[in-house]
MIDRENRO-717194 format. One record per atom (N, C-alpha, C): x, y, z; residue in three letters; residue number from 1. Coordinates in Angstrom, 3 decimals, decimal comma. Example, Ala and Ser with C-alpha at 12.3 -4.5 7.8 and 13.67 -1.06 7.14 Angstrom:
<atoms>
<atom <13,190 -5,690 7,800> "ala" 1> <atom <12,300 -4,500 7,800> "ala" 1> <atom <13,200 -3,300 7,800> "ala" 1> <atom <12,850 -2,250 7,080> "ser" 2> <atom <13,670 -1,060 7,140> "ser" 2> <atom <12,900 0,030 7,870> "ser" 2> 
</atoms>
This chain:
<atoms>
<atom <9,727 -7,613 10,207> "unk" 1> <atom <9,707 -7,475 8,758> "unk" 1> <atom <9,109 -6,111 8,409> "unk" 1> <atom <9,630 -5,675 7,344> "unk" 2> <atom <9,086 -4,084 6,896> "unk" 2> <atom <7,921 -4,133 6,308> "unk" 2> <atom <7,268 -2,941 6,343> "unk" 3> <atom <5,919 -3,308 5,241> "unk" 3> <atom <6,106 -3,373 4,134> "unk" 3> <atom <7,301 -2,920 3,279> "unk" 4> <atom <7,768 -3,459 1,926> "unk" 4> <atom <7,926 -4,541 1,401> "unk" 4> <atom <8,581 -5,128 3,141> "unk" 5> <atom <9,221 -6,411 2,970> "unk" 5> <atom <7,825 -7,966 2,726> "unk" 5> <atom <6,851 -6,861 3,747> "unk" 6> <atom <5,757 -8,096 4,010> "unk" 6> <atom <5,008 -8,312 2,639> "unk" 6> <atom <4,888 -6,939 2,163> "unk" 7> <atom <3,457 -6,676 1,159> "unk" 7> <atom <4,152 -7,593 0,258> "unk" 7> <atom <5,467 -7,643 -0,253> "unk" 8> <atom <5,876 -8,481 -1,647> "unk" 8> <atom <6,002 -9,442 -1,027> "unk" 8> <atom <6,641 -9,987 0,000> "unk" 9> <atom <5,834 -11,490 0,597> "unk" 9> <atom <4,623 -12,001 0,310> "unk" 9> <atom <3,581 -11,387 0,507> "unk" 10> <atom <2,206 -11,945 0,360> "unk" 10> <atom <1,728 -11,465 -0,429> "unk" 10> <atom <2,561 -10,893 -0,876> "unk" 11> <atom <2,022 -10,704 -2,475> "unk" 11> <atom <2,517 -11,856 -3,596> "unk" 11> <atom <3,578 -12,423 -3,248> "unk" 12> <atom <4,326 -13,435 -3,684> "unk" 12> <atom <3,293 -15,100 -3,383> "unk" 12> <atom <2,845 -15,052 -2,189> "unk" 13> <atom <2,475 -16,200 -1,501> "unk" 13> <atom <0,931 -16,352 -2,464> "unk" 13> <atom <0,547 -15,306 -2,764> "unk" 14> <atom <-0,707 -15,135 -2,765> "unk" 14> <atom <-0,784 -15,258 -4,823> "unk" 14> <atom <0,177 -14,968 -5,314> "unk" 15> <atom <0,215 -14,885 -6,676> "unk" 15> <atom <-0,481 -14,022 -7,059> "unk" 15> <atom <-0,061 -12,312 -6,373> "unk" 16> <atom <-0,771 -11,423 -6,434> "unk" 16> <atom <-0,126 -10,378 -7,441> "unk" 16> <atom <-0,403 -9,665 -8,593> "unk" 17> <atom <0,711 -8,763 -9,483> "unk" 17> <atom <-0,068 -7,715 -9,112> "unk" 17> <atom <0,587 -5,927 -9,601> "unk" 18> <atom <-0,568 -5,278 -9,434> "unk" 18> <atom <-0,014 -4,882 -10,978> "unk" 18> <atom <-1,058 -3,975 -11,611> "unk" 19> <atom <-1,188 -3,450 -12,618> "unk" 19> <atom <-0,601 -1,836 -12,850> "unk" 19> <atom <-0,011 -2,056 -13,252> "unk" 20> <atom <0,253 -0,110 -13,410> "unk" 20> <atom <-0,853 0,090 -14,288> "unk" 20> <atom <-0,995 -0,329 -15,758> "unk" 21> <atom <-2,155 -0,010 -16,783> "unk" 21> <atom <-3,175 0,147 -16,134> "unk" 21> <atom <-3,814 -0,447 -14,559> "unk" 22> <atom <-4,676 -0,687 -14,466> "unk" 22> <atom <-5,132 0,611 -13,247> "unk" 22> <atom <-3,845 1,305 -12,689> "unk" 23> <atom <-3,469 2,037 -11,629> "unk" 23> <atom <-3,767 1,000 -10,759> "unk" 23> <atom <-2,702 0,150 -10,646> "unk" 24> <atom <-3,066 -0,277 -9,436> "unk" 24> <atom <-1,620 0,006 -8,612> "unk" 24> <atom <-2,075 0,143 -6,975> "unk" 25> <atom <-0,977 0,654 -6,262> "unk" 25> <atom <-1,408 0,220 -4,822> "unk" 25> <atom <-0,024 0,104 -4,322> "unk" 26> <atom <0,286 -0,208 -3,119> "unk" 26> <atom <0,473 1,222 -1,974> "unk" 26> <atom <-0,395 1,259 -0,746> "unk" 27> <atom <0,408 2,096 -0,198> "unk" 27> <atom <0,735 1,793 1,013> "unk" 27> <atom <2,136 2,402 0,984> "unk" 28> <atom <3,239 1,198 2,063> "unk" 28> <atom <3,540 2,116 3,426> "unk" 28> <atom <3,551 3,179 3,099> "unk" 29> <atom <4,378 4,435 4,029> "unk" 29> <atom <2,868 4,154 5,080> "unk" 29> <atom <3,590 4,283 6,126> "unk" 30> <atom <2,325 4,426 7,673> "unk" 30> <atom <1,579 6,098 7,748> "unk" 30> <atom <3,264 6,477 7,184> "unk" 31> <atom <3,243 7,789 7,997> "unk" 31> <atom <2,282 8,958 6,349> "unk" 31> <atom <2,379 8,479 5,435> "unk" 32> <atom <1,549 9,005 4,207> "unk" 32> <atom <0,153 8,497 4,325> "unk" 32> <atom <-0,150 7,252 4,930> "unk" 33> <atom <-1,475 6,702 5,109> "unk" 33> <atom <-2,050 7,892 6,122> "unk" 33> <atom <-1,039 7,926 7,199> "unk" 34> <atom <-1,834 8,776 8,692> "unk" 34> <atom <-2,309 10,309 7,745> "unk" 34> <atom <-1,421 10,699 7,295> "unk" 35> <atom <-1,333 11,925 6,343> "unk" 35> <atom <-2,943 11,983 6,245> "unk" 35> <atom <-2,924 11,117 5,361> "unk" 36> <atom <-4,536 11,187 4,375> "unk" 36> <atom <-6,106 10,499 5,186> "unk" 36> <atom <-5,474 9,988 6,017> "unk" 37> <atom <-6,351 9,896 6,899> "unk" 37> <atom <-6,789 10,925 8,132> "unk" 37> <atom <-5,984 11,766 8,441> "unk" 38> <atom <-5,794 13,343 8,639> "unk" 38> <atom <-6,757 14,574 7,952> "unk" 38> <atom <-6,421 14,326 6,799> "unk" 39> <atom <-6,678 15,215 5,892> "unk" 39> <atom <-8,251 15,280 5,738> "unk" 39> <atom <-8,626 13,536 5,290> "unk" 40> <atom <-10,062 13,452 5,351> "unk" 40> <atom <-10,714 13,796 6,633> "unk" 40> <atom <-10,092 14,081 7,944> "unk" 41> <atom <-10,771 14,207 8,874> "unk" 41> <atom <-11,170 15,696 8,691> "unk" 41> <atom <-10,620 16,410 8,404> "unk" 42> <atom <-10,745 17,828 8,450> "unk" 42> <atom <-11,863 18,662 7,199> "unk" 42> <atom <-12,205 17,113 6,539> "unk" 43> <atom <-13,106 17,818 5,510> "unk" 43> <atom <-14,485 17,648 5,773> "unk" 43> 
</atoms>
């Protein structure tokens, strides 16, 4: 299953919404997570 596929799964299971008004956000990409976890290393 994709991580797109999972997160709205259990997001579904869980009766979970997120908020835009509220900024709320998902982050799905592996390869944008590694990014920023990268980034903070170097600071």
């Amino acid at each position: 299953m994709e991580v797109l596929e999972s997160t709205r799964f259990l997001m579904k299971k869980y009766g979970i919404t997120a908020s835009k008004a509220l900024g709320q956000n998902f982050l799905i990409n592996e390869e944008v997570l590694n990014r920023i976890v990268e980034a903070s290393r170097d600071n």
